[in-house]
C-alpha positions as CSV (number, residue, x, y, z in Angstrom):
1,X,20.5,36.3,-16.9
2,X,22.7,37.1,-19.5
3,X,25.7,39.8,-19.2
4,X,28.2,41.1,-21.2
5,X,32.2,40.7,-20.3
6,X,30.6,40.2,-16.2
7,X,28.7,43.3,-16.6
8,X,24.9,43.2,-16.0
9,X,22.2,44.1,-18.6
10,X,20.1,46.8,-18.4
11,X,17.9,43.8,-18.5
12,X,19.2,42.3,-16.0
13,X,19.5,45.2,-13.9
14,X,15.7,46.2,-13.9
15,X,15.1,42.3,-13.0
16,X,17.1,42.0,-10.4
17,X,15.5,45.7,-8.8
18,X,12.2,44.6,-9.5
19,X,12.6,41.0,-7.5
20,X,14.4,43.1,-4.7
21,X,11.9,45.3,-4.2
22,X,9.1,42.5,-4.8
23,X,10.4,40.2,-2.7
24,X,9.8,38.0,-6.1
25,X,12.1,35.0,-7.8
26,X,11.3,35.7,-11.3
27,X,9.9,38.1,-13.3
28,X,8.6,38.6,-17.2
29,X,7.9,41.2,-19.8
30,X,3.6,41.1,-18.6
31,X,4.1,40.7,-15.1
32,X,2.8,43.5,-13.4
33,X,4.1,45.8,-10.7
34,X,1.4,46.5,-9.0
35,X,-0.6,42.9,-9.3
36,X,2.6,41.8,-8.0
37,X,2.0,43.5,-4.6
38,X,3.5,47.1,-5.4
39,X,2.6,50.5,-4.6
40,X,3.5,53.8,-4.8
41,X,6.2,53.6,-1.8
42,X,7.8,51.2,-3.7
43,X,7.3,52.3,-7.3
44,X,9.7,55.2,-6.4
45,X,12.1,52.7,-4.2
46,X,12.2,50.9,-7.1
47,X,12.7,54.1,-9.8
48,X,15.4,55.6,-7.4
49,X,17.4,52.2,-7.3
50,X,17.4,52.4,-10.5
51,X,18.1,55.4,-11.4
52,X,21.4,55.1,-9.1
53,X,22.4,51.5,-10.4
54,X,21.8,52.9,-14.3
55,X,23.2,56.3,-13.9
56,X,20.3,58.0,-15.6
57,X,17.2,59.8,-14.9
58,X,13.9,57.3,-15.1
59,X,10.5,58.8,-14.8
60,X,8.4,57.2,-11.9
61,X,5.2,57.6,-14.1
62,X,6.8,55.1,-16.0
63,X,5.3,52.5,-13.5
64,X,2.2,54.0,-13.0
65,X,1.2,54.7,-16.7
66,X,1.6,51.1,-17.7
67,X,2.9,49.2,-14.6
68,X,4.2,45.9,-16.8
69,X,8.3,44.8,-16.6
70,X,8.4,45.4,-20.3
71,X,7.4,49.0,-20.1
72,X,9.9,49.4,-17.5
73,X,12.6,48.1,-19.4
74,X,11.8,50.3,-22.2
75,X,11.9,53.3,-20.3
76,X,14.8,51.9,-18.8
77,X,16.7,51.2,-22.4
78,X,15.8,54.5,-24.3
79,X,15.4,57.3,-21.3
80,X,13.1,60.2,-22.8
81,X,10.3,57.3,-24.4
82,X,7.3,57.3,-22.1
83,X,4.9,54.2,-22.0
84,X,1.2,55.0,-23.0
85,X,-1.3,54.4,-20.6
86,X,-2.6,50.7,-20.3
87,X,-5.9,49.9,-22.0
């Protein structure tokens, strides 16, 4: 994972959450939270980690509208965008 001057990316941030709270090695922009053994308990574990480790509000419906990484990430990297729902 890459950082910048030692700091983490946002990137790597919301990986590193994700596998915590997974219990997973590795993760990727399709993989999804809830395939991946998630659930609502741990959708807002997750959210609130983050939201402490980023410093910025992240909606929790994030994950449940379209549960991939990459639509984490997004919300994630520009706060206010809201995934649509997954088809």
């Amino acid at each position: 994972m890459g950082t910048f001057d030692g700091v983490p990316t946002v990137r790597d941030a919301v990986a590193q959450e994700w596998c915590r709270v997974l219990e997973v090695e590795d993760v990727n922009e399709m993989d999804n939270f809830f395939e991946a053994g998630g659930d609502s308990l741990t959708a807002v574990e997750l959210v609130e980690r983050l939201e402490t480790r980023l410093g910025q509000p992240i909606p929790v419906d994030s994950l449940f509208l379209d549960g991939t990484f990459g639509a984490l990430l997004k919300s994630c990297q520009h706060p206010g965008v809201r995934p649509e729902r997954e088809s």
